[in-house]
C-alpha angles and dihedrals in degrees: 000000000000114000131158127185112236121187110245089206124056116241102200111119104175109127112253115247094261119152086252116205117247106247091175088063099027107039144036112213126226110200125175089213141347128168121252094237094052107032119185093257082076097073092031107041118062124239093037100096092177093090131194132315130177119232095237143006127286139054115339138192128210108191121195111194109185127210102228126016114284134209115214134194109171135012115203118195130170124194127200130194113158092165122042130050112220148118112273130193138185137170125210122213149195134197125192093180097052094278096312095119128012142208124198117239092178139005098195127172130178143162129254109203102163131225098043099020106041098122130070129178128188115183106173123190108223140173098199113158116192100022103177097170142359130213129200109181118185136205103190101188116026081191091063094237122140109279121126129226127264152182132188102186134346120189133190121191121180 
């Protein structure tokens, strides 16, 4: 018998050509931890592959607040975890009042399971007006165990 193994998830995580928004000129970041070695302008800023990484484990949030009002048409994140197996969830936000009030975008949830499944990419297409903030909090681990947070990129384009 003839048989090949084929992946039923792509594993390309080049970031697709998209005219991406400038969070270093149009947003300051709240986030609740990062480690020194892996700051959040690591998933935000382009040119720094290292990505993101909390301090410490448990849920995390990562806050943009944007200077002016923003429209958005598509939000692009990509998740790595090549050493730990575990559920991860995240919920994306949007605030049209400065973070006073918010409204979810997307409730997502996966498996890691390095080494096949190490990689996750989430690329929404979105028609959001006013976007005043815009909120990504993480659960690392739904089991409650000690992984922390992490993100490896996280694009916005309008």
């Amino acid at each position: 018998m003839r048989k090949r193994v084929i992946r039923t998830a792509p594993t390309e995580t080049q970031l697709p050509e998209q005219g991406w928004l400038d969070l270093d000129e149009r947003a300051e970041v709240e986030v609740t931890s990062e480690d020194a070695a892996c700051p959040i302008e690591a998933a935000l800023v382009p040119g720094d592959e290292s990505g993101w990484r909390a301090a410490q484990p448990g849920p995390q949030t990562i806050r943009l607040l944007f200077d002016h009002p923003q429209r958005l048409s598509r939000v692009w994140l990509l998740f790595i975890e090549a050493d730990t197996a575990r559920t991860q969830e995240f919920v994306l936000r949007w605030s049209p009042d400065g973070g006073r009030s918010f409204r979810e975008i997307v409730r997502q949830q996966w498996n890691f399971g390095p080494p096949e499944t190490t990689r996750e990419v989430e690329d929404y297409r979105v028609e959001l007006d006013g976007v005043t903030a815009l909120e990504l909090a993480i659960v690392p681990d739904r089991s409650g165990g000690e992984a922390r947070a992490s993100l490896a990129r996280w694009r916005l384009a309008a």
